[in-house]
N, CA, C and O atoms as a Tinker XYZ file with bonds, in Angstrom:
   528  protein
     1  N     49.876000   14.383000  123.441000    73     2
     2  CA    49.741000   14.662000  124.841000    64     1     3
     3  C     49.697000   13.323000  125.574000    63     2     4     5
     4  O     48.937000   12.368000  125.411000    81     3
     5  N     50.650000   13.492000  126.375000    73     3     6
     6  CA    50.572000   12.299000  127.269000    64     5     7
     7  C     49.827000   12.479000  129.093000    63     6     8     9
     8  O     50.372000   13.053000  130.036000    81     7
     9  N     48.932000   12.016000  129.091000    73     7    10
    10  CA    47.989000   12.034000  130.672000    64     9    11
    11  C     48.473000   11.382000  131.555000    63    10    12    13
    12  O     48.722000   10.316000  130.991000    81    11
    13  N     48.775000   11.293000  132.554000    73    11    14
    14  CA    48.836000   10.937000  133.736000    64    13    15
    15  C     49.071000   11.376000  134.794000    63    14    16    17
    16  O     49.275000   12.589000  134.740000    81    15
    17  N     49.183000   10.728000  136.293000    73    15    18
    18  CA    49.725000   11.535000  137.635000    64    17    19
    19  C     50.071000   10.032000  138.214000    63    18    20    21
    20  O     50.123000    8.893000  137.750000    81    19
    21  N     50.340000   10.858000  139.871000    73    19    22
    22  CA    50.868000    9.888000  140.686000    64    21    23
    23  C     49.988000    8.472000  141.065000    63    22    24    25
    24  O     50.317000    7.299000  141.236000    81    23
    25  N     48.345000    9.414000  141.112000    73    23    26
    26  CA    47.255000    8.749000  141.234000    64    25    27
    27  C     46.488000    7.844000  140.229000    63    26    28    29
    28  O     45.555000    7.145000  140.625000    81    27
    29  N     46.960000    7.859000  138.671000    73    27    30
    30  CA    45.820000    7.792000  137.572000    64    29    31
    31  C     47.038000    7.059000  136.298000    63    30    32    33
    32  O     46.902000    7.655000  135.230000    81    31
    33  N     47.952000    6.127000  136.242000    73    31    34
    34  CA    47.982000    5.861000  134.888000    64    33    35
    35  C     49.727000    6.395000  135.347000    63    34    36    37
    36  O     50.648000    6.492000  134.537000    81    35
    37  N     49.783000    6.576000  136.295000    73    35    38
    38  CA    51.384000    7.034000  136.359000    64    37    39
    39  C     52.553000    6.323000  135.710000    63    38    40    41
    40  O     53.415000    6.834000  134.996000    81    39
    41  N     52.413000    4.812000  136.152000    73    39    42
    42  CA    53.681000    4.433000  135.737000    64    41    43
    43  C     53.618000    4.307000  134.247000    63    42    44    45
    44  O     54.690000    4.388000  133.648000    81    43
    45  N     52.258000    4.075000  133.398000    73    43    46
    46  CA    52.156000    3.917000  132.361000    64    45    47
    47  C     52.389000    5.424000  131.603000    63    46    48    49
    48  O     52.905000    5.462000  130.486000    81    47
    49  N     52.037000    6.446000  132.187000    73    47    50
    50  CA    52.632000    7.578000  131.262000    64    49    51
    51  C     53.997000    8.260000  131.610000    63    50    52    53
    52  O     54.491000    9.208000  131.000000    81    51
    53  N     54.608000    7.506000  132.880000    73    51    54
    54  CA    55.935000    7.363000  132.771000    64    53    55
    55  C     56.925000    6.977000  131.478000    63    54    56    57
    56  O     57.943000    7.510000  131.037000    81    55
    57  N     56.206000    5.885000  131.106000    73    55    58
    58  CA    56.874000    4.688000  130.614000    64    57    59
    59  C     56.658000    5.532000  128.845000    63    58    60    61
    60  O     57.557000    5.837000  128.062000    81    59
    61  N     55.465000    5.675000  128.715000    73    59    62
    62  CA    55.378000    6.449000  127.551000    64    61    63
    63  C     56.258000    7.644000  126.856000    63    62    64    65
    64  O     56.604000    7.748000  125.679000    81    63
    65  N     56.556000    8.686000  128.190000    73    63    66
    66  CA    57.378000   10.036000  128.266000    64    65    67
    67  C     58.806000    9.277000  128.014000    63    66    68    69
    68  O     59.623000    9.791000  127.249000    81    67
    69  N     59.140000    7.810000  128.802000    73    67    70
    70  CA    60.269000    7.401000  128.423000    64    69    71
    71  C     60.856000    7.084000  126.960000    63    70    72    73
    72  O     61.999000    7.035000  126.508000    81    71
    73  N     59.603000    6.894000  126.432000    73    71    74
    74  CA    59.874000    5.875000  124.733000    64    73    75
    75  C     59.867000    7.160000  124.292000    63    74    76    77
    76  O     60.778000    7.442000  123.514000    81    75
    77  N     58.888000    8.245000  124.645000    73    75    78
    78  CA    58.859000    9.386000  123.739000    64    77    79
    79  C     60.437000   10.255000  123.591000    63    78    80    81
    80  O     60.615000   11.071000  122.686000    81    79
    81  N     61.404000    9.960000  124.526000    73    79    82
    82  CA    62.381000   10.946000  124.759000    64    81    83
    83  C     63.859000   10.016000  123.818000    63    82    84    85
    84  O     64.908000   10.335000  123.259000    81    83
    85  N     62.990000    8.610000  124.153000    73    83    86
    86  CA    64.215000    7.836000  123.510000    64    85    87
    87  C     63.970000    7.691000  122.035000    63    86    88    89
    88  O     64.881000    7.336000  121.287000    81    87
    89  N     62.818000    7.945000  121.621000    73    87    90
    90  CA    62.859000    8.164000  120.121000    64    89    91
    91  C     63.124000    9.441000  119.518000    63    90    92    93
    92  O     62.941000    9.563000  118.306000    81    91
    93  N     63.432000   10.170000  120.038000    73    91    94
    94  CA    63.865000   11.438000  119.774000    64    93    95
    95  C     63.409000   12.880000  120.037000    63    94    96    97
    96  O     63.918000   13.981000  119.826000    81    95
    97  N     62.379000   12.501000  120.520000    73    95    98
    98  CA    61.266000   13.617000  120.670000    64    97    99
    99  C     61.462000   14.749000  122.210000    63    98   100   101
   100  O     62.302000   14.502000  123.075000    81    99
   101  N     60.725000   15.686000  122.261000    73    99   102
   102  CA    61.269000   16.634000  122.922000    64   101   103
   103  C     60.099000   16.632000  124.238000    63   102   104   105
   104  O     58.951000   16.692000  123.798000    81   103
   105  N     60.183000   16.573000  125.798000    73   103   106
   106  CA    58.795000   16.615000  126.153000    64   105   107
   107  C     58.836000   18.547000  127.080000    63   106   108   109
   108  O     59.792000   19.249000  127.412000    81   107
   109  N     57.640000   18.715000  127.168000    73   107   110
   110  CA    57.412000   19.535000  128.204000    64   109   111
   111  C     56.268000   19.167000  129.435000    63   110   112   113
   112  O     55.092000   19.126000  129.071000    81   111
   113  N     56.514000   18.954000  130.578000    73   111   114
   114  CA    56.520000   18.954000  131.179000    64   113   115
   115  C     55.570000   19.559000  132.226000    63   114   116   117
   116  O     56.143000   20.463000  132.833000    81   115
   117  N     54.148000   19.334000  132.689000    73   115   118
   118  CA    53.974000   20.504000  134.026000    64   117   119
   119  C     53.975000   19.854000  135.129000    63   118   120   121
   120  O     53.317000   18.869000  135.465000    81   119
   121  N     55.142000   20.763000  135.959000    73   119   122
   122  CA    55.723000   19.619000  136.993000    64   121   123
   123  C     54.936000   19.702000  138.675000    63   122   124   125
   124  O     55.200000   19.066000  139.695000    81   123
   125  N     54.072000   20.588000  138.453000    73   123   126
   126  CA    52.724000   20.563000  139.750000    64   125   127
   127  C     51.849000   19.484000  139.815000    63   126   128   129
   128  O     51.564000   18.890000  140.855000    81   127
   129  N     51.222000   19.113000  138.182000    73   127   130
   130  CA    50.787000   17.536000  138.232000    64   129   131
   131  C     49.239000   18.947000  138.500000    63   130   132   133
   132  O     49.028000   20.048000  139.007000    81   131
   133  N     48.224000   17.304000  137.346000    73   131   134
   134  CA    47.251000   18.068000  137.718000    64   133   135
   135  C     46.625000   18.581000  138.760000    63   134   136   137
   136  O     46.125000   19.651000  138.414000    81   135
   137  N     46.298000   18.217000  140.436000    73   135   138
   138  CA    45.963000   18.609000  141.417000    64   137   139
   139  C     46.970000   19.517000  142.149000    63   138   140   141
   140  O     46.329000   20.337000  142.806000    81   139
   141  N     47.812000   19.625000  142.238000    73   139   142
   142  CA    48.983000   20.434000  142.723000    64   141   143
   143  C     49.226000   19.787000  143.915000    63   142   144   145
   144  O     48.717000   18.683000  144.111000    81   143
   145  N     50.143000   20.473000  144.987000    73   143   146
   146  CA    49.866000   21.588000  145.787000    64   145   147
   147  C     50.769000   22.707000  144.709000    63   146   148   149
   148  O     51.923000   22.386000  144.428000    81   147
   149  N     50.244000   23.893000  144.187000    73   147   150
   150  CA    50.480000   24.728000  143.197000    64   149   151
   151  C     52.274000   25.319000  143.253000    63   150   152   153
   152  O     52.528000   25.733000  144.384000    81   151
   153  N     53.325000   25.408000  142.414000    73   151   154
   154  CA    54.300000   25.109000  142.361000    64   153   155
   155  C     55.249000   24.374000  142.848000    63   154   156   157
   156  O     56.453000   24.624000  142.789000    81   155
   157  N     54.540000   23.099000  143.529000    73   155   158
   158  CA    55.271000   21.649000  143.893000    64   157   159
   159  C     55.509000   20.892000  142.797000    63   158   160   161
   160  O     54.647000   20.369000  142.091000    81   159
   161  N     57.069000   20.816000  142.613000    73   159   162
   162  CA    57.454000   19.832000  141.620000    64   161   163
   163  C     57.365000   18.253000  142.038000    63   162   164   165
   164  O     57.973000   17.683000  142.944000    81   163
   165  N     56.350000   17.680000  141.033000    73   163   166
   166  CA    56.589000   16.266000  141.358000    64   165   167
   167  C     57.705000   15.315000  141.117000    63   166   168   169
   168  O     58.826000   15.700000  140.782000    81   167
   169  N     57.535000   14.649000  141.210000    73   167   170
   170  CA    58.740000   13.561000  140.613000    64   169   171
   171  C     58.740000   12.992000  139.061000    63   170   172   173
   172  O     59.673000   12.748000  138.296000    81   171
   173  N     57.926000   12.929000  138.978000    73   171   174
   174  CA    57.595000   12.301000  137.516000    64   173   175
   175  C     58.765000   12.823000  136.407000    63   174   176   177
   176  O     59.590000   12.049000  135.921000    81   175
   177  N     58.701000   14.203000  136.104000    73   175   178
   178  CA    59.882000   14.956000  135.107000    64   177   179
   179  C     61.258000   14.430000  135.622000    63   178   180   181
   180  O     62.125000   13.900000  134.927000    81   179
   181  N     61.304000   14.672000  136.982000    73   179   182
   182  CA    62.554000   14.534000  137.765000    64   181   183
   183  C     63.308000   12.536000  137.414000    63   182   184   185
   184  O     64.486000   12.303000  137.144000    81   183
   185  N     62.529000   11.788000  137.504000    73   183   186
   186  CA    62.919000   10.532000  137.211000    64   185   187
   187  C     62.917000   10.118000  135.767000    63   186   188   189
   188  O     63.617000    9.118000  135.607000    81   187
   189  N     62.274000   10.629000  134.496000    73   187   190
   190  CA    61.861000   10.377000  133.256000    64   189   191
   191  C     63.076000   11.027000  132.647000    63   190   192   193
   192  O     63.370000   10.655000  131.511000    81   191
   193  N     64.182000   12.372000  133.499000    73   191   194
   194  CA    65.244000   12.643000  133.320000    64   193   195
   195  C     66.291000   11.899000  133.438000    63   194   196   197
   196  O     67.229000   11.850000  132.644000    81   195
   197  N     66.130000   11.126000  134.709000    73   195   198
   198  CA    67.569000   10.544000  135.600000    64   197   199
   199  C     66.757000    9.297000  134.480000    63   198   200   201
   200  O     67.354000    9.494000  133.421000    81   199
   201  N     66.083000    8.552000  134.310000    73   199   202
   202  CA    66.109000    7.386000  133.561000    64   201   203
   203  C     66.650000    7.452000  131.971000    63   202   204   205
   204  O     67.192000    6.550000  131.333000    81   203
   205  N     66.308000    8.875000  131.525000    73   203   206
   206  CA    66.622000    8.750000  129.702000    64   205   207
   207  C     68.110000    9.653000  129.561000    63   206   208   209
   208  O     68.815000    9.791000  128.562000    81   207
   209  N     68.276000   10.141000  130.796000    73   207   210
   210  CA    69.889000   10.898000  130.608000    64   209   211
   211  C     69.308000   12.142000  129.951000    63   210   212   213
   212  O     70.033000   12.261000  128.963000    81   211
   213  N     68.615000   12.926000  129.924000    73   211   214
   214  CA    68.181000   14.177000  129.184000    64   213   215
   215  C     68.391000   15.082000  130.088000    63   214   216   217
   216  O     67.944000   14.842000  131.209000    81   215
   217  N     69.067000   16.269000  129.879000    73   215   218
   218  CA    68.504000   17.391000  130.863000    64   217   219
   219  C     67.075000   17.468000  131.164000    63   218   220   221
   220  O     66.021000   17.017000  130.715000    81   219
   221  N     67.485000   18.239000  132.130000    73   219   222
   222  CA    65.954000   19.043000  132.286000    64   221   223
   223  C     66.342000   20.221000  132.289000    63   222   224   225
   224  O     67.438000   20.523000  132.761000    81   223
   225  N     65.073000   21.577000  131.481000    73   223   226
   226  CA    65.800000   22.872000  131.272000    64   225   227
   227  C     64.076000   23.567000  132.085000    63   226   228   229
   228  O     62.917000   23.289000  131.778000    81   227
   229  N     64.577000   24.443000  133.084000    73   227   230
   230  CA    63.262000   24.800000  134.017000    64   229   231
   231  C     63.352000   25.836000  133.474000    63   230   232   233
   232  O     64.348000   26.428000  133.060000    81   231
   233  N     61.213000   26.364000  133.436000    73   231   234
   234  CA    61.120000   27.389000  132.858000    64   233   235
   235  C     60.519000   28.457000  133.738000    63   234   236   237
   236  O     59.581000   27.905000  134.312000    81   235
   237  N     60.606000   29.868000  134.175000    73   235   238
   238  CA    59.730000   30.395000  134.427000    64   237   239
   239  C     59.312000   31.697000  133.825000    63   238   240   241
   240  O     60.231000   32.472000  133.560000    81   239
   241  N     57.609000   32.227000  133.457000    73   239   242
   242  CA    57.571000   33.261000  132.462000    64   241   243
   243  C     56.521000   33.867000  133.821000    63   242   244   245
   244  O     55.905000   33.417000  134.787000    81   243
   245  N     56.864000   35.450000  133.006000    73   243   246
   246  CA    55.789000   36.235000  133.560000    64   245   247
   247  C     54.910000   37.305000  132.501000    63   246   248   249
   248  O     55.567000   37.878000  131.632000    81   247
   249  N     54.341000   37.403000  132.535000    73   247   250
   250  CA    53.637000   38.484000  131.147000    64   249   251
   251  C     52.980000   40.228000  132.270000    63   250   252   253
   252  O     52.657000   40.389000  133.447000    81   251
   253  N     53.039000   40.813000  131.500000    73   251   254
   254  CA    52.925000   42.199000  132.051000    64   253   255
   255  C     51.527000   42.507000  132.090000    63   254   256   257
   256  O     51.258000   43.350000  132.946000    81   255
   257  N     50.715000   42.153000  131.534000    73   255   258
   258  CA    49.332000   41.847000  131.656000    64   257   259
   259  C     48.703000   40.609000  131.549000    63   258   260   261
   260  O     48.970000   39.818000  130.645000    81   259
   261  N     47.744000   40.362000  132.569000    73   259   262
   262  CA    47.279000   38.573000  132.209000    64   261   263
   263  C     46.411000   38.463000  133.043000    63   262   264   265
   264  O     46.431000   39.146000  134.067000    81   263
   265  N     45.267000   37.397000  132.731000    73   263   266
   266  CA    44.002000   36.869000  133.549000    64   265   267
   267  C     44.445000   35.643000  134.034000    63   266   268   269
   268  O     44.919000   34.655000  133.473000    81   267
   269  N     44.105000   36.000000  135.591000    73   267   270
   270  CA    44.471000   34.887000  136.453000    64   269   271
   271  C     43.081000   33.950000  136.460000    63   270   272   273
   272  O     41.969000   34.357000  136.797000    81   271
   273  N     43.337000   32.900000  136.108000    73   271   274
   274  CA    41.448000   31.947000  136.589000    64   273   275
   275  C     41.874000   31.577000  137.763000    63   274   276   277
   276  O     42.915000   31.791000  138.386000    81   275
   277  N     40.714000   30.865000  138.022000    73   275   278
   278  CA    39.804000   31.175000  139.424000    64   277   279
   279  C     39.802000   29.575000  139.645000    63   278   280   281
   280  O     38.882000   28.880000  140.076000    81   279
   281  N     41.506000   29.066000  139.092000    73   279   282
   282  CA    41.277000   27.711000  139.615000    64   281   283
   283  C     42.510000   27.191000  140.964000    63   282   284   285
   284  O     42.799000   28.032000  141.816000    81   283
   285  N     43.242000   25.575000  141.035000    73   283   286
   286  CA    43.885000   26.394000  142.124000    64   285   287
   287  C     45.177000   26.005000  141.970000    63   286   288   289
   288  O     45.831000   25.458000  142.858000    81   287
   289  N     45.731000   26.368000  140.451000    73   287   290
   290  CA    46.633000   26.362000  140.347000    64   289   291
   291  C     46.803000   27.839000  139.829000    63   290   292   293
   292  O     47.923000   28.084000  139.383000    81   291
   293  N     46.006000   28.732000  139.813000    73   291   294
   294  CA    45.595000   30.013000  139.417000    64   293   295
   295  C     46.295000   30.382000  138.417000    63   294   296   297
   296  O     47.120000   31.277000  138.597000    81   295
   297  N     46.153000   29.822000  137.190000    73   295   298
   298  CA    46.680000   29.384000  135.707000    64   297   299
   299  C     46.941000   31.228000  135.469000    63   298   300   301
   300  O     46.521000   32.207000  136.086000    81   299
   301  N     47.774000   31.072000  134.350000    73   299   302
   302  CA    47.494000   32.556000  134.190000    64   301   303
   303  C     47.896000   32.974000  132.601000    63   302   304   305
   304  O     48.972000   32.759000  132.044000    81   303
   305  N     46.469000   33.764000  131.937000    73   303   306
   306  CA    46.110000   33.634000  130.483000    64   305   307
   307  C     47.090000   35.609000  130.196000    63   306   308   309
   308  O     46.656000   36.650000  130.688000    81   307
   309  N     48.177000   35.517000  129.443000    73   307   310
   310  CA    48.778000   36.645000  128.860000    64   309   311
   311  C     47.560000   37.489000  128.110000    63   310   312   313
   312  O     46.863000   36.985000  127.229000    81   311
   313  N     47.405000   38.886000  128.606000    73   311   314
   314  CA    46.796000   39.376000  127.661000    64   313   315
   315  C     47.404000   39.930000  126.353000    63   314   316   317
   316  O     48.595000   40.187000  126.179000    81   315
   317  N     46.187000   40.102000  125.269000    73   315   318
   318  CA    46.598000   40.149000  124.158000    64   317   319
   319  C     47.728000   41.512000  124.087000    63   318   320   321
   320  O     47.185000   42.437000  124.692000    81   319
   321  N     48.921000   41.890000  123.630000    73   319   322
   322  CA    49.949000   43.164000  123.143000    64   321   323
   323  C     50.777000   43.276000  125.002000    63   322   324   325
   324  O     51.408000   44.214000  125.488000    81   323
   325  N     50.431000   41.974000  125.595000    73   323   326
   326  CA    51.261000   42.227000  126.753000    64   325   327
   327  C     52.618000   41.777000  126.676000    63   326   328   329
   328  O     52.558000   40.565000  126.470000    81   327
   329  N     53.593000   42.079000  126.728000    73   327   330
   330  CA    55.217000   41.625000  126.760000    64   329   331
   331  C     55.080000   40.057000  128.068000    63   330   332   333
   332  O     54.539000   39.993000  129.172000    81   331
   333  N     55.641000   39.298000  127.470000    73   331   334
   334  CA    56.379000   37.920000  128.239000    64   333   335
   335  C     57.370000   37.895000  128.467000    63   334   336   337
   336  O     58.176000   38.028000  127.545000    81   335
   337  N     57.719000   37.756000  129.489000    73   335   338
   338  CA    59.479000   37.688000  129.742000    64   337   339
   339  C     59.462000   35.894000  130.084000    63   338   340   341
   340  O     58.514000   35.292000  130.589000    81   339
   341  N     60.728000   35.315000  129.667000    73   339   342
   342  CA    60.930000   33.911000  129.818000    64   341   343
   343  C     61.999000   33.539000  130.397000    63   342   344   345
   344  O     62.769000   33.316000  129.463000    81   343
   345  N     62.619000   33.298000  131.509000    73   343   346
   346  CA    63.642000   33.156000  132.348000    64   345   347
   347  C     63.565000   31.359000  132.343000    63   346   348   349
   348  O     62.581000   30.742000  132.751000    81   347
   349  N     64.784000   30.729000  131.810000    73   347   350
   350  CA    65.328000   29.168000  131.415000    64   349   351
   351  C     66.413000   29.183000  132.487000    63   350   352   353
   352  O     66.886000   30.198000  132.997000    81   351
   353  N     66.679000   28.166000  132.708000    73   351   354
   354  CA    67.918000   27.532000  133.329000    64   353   355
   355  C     68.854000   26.699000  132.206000    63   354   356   357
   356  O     68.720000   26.259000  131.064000    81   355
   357  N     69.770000   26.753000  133.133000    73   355   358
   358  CA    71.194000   25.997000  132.090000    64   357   359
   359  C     70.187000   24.426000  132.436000    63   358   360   361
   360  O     69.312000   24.151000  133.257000    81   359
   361  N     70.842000   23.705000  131.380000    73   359   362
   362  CA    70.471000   22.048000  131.545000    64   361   363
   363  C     70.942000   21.758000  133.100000    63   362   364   365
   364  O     71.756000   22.431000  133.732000    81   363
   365  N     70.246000   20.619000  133.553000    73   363   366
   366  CA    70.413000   20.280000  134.775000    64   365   367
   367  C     69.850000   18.379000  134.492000    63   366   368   369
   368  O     68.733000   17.861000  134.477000    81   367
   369  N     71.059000   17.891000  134.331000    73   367   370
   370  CA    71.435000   16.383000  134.558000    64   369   371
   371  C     71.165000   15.918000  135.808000    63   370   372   373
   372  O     71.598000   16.476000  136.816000    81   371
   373  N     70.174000   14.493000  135.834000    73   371   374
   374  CA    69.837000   14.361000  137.084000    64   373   375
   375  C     70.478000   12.899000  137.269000    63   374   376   377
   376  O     70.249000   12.010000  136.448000    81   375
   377  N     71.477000   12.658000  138.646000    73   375   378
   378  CA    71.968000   11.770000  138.425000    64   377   379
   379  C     71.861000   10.671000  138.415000    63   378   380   381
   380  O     70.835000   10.485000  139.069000    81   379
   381  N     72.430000    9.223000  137.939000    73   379   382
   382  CA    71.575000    8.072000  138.065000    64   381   383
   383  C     71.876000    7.464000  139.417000    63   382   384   385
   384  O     71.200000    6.553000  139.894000    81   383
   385  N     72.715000    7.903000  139.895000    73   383   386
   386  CA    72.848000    7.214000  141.968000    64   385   387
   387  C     72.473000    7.965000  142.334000    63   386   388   389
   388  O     73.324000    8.247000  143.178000    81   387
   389  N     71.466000    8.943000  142.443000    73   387   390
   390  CA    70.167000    9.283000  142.911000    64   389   391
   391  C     69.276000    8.201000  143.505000    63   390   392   393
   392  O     68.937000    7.397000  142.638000    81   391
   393  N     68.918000    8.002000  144.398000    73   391   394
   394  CA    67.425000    6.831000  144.860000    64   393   395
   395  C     66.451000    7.818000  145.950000    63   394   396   397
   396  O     66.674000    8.954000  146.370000    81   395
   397  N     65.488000    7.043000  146.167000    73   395   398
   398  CA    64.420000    7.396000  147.570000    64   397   399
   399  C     64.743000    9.033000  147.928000    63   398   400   401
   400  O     64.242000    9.941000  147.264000    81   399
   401  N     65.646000    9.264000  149.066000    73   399   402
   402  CA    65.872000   10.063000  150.153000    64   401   403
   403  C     66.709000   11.657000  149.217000    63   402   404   405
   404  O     66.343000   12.828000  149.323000    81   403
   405  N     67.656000   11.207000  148.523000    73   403   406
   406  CA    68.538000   12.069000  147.808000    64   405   407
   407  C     67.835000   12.282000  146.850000    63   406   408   409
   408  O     67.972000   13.433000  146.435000    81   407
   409  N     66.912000   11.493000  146.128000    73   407   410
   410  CA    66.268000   12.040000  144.637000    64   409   411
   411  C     65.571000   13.284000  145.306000    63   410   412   413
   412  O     65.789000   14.446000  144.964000    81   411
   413  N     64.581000   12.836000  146.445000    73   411   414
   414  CA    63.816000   13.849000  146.639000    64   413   415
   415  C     64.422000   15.139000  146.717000    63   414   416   417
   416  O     64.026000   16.120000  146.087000    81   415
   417  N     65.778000   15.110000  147.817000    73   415   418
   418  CA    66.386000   16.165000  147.883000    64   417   419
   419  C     66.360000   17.013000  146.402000    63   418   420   421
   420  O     65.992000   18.156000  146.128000    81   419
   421  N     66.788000   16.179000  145.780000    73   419   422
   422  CA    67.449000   16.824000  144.288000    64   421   423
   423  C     66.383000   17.441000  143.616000    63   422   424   425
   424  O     66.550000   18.356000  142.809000    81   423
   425  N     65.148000   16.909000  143.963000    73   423   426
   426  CA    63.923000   17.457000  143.735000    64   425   427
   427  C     63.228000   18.994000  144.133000    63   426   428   429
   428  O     62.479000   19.778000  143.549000    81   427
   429  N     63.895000   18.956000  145.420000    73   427   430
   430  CA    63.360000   20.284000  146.411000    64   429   431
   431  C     64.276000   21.053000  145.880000    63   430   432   433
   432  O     63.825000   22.193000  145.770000    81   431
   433  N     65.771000   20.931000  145.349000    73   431   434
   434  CA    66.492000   21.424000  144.964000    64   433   435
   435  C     66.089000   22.048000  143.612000    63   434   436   437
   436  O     66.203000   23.273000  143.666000    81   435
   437  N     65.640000   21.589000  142.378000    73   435   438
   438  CA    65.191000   22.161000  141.532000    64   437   439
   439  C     63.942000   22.828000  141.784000    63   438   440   441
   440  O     63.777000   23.937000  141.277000    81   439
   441  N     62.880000   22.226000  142.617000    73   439   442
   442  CA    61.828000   23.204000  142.737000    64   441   443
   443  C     62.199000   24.341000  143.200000    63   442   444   445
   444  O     61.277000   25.143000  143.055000    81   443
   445  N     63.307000   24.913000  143.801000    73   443   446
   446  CA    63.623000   26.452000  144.427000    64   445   447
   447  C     64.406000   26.832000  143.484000    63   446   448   449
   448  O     64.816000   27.984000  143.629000    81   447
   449  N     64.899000   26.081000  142.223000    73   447   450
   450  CA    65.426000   26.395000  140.914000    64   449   451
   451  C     64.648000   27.438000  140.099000    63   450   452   453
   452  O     64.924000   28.573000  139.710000    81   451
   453  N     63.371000   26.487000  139.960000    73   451   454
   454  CA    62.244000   27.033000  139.387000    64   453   455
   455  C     61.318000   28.373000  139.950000    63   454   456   457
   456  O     61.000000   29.344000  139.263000    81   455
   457  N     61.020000   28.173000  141.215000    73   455   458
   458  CA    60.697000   29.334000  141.705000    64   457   459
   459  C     61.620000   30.807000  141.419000    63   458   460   461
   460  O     61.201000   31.866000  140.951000    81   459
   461  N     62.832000   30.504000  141.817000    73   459   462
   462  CA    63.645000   31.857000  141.552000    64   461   463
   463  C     63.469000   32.056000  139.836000    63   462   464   465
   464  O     63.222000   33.214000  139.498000    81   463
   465  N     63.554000   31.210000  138.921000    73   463   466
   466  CA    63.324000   31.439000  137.996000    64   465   467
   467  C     62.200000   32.807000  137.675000    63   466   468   469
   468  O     62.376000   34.001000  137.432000    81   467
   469  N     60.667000   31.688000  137.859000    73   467   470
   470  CA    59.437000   32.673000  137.895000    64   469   471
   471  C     59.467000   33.690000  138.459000    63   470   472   473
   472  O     58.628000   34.484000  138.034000    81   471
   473  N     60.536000   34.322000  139.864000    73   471   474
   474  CA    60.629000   35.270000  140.191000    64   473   475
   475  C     61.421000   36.164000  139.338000    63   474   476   477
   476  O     61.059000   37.259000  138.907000    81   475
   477  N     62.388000   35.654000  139.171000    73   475   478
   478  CA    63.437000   36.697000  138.119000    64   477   479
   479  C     62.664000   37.390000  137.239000    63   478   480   481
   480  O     62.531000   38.612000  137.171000    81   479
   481  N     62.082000   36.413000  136.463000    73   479   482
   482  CA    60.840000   36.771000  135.351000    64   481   483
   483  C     60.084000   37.312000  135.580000    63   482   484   485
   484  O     59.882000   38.073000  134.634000    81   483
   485  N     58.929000   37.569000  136.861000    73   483   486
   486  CA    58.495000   38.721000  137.460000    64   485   487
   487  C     59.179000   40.000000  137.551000    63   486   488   489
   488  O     58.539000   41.027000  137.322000    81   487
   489  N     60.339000   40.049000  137.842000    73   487   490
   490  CA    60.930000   41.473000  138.076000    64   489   491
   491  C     61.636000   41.776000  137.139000    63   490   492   493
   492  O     62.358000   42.706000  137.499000    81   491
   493  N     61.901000   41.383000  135.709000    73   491   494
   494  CA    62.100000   41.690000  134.811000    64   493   495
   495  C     61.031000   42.450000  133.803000    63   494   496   497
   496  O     61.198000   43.433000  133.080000    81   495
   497  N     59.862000   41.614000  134.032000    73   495   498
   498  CA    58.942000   42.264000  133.567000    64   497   499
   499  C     58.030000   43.411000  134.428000    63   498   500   501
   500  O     57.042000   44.001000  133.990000    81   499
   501  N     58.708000   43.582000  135.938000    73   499   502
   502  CA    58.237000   45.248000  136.201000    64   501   503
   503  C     59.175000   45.740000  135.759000    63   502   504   505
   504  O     58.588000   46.543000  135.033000    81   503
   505  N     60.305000   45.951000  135.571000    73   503   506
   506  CA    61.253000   46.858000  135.408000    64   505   507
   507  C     61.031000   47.106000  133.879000    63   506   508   509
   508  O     61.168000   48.297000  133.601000    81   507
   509  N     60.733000   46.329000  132.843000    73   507   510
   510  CA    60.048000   46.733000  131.855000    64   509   511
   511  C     58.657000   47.615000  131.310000    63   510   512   513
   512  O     58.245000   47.996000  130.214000    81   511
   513  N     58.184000   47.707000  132.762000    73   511   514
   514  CA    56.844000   48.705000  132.961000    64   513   515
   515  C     55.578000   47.823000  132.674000    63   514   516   517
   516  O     54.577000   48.252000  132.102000    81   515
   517  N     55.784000   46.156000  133.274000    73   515   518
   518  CA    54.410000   45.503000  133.046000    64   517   519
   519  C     53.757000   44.938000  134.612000    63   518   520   521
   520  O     52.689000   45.218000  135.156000    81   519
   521  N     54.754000   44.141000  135.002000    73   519   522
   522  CA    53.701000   43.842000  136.048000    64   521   523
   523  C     53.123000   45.001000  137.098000    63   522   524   525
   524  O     53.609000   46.038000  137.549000    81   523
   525  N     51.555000   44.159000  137.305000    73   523   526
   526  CA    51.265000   45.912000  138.545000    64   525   527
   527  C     50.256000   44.490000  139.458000    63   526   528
   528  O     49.651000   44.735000  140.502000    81   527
């Protein structure tokens, strides 16, 4: 596990996620960052991509039963014999003449990637007879 944010150790667990991807290894990612604002993608995934040439593959799941906590990213724990549905995206290459103004764009751009994702995955799993 690698720790950091924008606030705490960033560029250094930047730099880490970088060696980790160039030695071969696979990362995941939570792209709200520990404080959120709750499904705001930060930058961090978004540049650790455009720097190592890796896709990025966005995920969103929904489970048909699950405990939401009471925090404020309002995490949410699958209950036990509940169905998960998992809605992925195709790879998404982030480019390297990307900078400042356009990265961000490219940023807001995948965060509404991701959202429709988690939505799809919501309504897959009512139409399966779980979410209520």
């Amino acid at each position: 596990m690698i720790r950091g944010s924008s606030h705490i150790g960033g560029k250094e667990a930047m730099q880490l996620m970088v060696d980790e991807v160039e030695s071969g290894k696979s990362l995941a990612i939570t792209p709200d960052g520990p404080r959120g604002p709750r499904h705001e993608m930060k930058m961090g995934a978004v540049r650790v991509a455009q720097r190592t040439g890796v896709p990025l593959i966005l995920v969103g799941i929904a489970a048909s039963t699950k405990k939401q906590l009471r925090s404020w990213d309002k995490f949410e724990v699958p209950l036990p014999f509940s169905s998960v549905v998992v809605s992925y995206s195709d790879p998404i290459i982030v480019p390297k003449e990307l900078n400042n103004e356009s990265l961000d764009e490219f940023r807001l751009t995948i965060q509404n990637v991701m959202a429709k994702l988690t939505e799809d995955a919501s309504e897959l799993s009512v139409k399966k007879g779980g979410l209520k």
